[in-house]
N, C-alpha and C positions, 0 to 999 in steps of 0.2 A: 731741168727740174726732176726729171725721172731718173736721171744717171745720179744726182744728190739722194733721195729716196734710196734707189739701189745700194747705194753706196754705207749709208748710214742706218736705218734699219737695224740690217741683224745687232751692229754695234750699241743701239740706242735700247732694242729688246734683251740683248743681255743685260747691259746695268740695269734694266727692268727687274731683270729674272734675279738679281742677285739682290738688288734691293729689298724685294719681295721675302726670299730669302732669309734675308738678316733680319725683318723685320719680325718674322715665323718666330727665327730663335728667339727676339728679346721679348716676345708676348711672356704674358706670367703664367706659368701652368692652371687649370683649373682646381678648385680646390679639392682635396680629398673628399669622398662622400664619406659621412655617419652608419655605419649598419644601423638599421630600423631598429632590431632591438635595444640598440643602445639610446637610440634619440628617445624611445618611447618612455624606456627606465627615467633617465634623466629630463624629461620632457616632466614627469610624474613625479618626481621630487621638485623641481622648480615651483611647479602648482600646487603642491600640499605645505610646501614654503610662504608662498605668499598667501592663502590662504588663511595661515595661523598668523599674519599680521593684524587681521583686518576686520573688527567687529561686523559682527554677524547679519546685521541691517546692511552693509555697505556691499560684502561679497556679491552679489546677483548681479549688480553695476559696475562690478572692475574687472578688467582686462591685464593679461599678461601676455605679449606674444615673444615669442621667443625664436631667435635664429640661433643656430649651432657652427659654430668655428673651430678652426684652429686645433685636431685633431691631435695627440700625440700619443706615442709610445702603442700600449695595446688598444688603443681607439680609433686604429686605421681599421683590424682585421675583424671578421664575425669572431664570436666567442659560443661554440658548440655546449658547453658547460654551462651559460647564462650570468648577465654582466652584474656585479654588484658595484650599486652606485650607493653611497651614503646619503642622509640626510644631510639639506643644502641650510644655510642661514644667509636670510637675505638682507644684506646691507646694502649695497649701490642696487638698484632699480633700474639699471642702465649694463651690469656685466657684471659676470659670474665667472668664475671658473670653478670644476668640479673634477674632481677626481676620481676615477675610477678603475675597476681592477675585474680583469678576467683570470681564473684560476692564481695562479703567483704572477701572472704579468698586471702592472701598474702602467696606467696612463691616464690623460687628462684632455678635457674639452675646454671650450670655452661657449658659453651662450652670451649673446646679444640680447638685450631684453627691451621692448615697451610698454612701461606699466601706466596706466591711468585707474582711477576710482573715484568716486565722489568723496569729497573730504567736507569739513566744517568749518563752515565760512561765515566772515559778520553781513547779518544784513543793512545796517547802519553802522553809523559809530560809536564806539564804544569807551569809555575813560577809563583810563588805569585803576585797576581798584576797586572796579565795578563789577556784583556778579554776576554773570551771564545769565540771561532767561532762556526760555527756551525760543520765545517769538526774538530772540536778539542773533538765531542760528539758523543757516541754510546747509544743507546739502550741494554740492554744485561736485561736477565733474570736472578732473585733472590732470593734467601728466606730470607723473612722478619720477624723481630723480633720484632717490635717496628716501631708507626707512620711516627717517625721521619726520617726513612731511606727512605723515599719517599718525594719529593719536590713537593710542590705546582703546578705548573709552566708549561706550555706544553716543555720549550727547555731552561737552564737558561743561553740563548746565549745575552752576553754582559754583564755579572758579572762576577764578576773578584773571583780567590781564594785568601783567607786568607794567607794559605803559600800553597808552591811549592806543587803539584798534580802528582802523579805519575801514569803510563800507567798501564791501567785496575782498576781505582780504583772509586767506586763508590761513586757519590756527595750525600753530603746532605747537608739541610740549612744553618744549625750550618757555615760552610766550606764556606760560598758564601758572598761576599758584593758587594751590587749595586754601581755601579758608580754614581758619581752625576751627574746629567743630566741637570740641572737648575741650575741659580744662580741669587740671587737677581739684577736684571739691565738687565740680559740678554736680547736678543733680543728673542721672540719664533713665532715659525711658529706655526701657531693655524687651524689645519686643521677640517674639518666636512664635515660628509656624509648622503647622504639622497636620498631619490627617486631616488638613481644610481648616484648623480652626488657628484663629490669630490669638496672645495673650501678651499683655504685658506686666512688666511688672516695675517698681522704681531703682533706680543704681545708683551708686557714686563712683565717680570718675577716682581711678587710683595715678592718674597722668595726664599729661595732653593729649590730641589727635589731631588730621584732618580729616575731612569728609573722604571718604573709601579706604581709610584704614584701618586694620586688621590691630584690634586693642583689646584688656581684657579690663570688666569692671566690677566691683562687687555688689551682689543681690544687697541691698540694702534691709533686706529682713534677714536674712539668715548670714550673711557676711562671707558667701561664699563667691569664687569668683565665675564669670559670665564673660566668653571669650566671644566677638561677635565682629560685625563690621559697622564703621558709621557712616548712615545712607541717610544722614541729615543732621543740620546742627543740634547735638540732644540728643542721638534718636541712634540706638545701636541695636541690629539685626544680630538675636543671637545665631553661634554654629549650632550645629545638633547636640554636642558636646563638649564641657568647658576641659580647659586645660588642667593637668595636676589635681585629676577627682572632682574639679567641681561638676556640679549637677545641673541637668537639664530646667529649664524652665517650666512648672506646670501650673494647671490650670487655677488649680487651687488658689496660686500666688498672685492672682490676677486684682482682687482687690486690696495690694498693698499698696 
């Protein structure tokens, strides 16, 4: 038994050693590190990216974490001069790539993202064609895959769904059509606000709309036009100022 041992040993500890070895080389290198200045740059456009998606109620509850990959070109070395990263547009939720440039060298990164935020969700069910209340909408929290699964909108109370909406299921745009809120002839309450005081006065509709869009109508006394939004069926929020001269809304007008 001791003369076998003897014997085999060194032989068995070499294919050890060379095993070992080979195994070193086919390891994958470790990845390039980020210089800090660059992850913080591009770390700080990702977050003022998603940011500008996401009505203003919902921000304080949404999360973006972001891992950094895949280094190229000038985004191996520090950059003594300071890195200019552009502003990002975020479509996938899920990875980014971003480009960047120290003095004339150009390179590019890639970040890894997970996004979640509370979106708007039915609390029951809901039938096609029906418009949303507001007791018919939750907040619930998500993980997002894509821009799309988040809606514009602080609350999309008074659009109706496409088809029938089932309990616990989260909106998106795709899924919503505005009611029509105008109609060429209608009558419109043409309201404006300023130094705290509210006034209105009557309009006619010179076209269609739906509710949150940017239409113009005319003062029904003076037949001037009154460029505004409509934030209810009827019911247009003037700008401060109409389009092509027309004039502000004042107080005066309030009992036409």
């Amino acid at each position: 038994m001791n003369s076998f041992l003897t014997r085999w040993t060194p032989i068995l500890l070499c294919a050890l050693g060379l095993s070992a070895q080979a195994a070193a080389q086919q390891a994958p290198a470790p990845p390039p590190v980020l210089p800090a200045e660059l992850q913080a740059a591009a770390q700080a456009q990702l977050q003022a990216a998603w940011a500008q998606l996401l009505p203003a109620a919902q921000r304080a509850q949404a999360r973006l974490q972001v891992q950094f990959t895949a280094p190229r070109g000038a985004a191996h070395t520090p950059c003594p001069e300071g890195w200019m990263v552009p502003a990002v547009e975020l479509h996938s939720l899920t990875r980014a790539s971003i480009p960047v440039r120290c003095g004339s060298q150009r390179g590019s990164v890639v970040a890894q993202l997970q996004a979640s935020a509370p979106v708007w969700t039915l609390r029951s069910d809901v039938p096609a064609g029906q418009a949303l209340l507001a007791e018919d909408l939750e907040l619930r929290p998500q993980t997002l895959a894509h821009r799309n699964e988040l809606l514009d909108t602080p609350a999309p109370v008074g659009q109706q769904l496409k088809t029938a909406g089932r309990a616990g299921q989260a909106l998106q745009a795709r899924q919503l059509l505005s009611p029509v809120a105008m109609r060429k002839g209608d009558k419109i309450e043409i309201r404006a606000q300023g130094d705290g005081v509210q006034v209105s006065v009557m309009g006619l509709a010179t076209g269609s709309g739906k509710l949150g869009d940017t239409v113009t109508v005319r003062n029904a006394r003076t037949g001037r036009p009154v460029k505004g939004q409509l934030i209810a069926p009827g019911v247009l929020l003037a700008a401060p100022q109409a389009p092509g001269g027309g004039v502000k809304v004042k107080a005066m007008e309030s009992g036409d």
